[in-house]
C-alpha positions in Angstrom: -101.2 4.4 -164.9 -104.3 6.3 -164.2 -103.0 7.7 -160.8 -99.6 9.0 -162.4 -102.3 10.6 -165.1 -104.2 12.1 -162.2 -100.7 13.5 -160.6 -100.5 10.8 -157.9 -98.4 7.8 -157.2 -100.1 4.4 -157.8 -101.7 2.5 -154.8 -100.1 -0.6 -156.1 -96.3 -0.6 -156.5 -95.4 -1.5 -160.3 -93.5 -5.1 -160.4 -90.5 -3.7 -162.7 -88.3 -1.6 -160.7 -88.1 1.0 -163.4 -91.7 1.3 -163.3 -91.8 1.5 -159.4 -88.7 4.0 -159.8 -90.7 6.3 -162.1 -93.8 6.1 -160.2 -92.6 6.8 -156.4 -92.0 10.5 -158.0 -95.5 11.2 -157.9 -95.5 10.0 -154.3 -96.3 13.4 -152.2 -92.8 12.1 -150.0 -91.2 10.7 -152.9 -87.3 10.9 -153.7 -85.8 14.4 -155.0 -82.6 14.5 -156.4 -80.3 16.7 -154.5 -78.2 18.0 -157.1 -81.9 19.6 -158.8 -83.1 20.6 -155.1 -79.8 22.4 -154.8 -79.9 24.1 -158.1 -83.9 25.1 -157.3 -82.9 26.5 -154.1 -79.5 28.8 -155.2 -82.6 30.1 -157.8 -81.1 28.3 -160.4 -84.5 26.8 -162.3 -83.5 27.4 -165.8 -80.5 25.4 -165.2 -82.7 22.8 -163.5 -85.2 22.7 -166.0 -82.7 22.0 -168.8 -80.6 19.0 -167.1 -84.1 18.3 -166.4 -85.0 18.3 -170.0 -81.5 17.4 -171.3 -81.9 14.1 -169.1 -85.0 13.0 -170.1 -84.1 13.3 -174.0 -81.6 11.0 -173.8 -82.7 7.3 -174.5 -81.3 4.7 -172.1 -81.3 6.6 -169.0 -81.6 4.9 -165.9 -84.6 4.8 -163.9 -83.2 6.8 -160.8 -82.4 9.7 -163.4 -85.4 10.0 -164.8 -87.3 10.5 -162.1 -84.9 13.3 -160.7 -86.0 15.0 -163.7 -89.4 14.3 -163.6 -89.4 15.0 -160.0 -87.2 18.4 -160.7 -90.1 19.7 -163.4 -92.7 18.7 -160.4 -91.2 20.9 -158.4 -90.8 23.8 -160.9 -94.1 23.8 -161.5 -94.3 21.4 -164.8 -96.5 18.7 -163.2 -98.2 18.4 -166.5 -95.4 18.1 -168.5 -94.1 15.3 -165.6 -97.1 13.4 -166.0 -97.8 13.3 -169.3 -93.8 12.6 -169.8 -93.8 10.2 -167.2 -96.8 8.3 -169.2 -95.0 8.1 -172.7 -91.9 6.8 -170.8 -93.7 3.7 -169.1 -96.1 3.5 -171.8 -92.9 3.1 -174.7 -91.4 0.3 -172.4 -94.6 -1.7 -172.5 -94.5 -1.7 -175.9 -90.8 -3.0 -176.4 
């Protein structure tokens, strides 16, 4: 995970699709969510932030909604806070 720690998608694509899901946010043509882009663009980035935030607090979501949050925070400027959430999320599966 040292490339997602460095702010960049792996070289290697993960084996567990959640992983891979996760990871392909840090790719530099990665997936967006549209309904975060759309919020971003109308200026809405408080609103974005907290779905952002609001989705990533819950435990059990699925892969493709985590990274739309992850990827939303990238985009509003939280690419530390993506990383280092991004980490404790893959990190905590590894551990289960």
């Amino acid at each position: 995970y040292s490339a997602i720690a460095a702010g960049k998608a792996p070289e290697t694509v993960p084996d567990d699709p959640y992983s891979a899901t996760i990871s392909a946010v840090f790719d530099a043509d990665g997936p967006r969510d549209q309904s975060y882009t759309t919020m971003i663009a109308k200026g809405n980035r408080g609103e974005a932030a907290l779905k952002a935030l609001a989705t990533l607090s819950r435990s059990g979501s699925e892969a493709d909604d985590v990274a739309g949050a992850l990827g939303a925070l990238r985009d509003l400027g939280f690419e530390r806070t993506a990383r280092e959430t991004a980490l404790a999320i893959l990190l905590s599966r590894e551990s289960v």
